[in-house]
C-alpha positions in Angstrom: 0.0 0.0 0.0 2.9 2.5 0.7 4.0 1.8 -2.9 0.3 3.1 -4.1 0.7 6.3 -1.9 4.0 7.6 -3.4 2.8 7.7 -7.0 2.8 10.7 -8.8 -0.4 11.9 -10.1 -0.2 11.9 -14.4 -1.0 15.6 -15.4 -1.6 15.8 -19.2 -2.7 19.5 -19.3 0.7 20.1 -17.4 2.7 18.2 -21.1 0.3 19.9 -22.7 1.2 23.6 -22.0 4.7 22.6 -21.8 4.8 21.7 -25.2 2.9 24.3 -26.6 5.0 26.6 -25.0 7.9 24.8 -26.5 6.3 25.8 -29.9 5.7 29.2 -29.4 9.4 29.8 -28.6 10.9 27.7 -31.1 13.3 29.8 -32.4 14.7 27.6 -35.7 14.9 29.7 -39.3 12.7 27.8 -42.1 13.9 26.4 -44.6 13.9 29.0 -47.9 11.3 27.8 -50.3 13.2 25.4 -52.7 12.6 26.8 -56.5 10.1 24.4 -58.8 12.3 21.9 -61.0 9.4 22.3 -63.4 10.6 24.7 -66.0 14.3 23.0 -66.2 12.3 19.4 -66.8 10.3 21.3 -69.9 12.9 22.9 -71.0 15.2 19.7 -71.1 11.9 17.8 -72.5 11.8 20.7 -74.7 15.5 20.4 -76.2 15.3 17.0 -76.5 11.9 16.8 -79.0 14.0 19.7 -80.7 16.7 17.9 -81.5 15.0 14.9 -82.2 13.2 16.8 -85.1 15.9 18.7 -86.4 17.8 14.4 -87.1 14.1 13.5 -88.5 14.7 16.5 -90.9 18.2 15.9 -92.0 17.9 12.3 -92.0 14.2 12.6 -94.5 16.3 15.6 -97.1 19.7 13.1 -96.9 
């Protein structure tokens, strides 16, 4: 029974507040946005379909 007695209460409210307080004064810089790889995949896609036309050209007029 003494064992009972000396347990401490759990307080979840307690983590809780702790935590969010932890949150508010995180001070860590984001991240800067990263810039889309978008364009540079068309544009390679882009060079590619270019190329491939210009040796359908010269191979139909050789």
């Amino acid at each position: 029974m003494s064992q009972h007695n000396q347990e401490q209460p759990n307080d979840p409210a307690g983590s809780t507040t702790m935590f969010r307080r932890f949150v508010a004064e995180n001070n860590e810089p984001e991240e800067a946005p990263r810039r889309p790889i978008t364009p540079y995949v068309l544009a390679a896609v882009g060079a590619i379909v270019a190329i491939g036309i210009i040796v359908v050209v010269v191979m139909t007029w050789s």
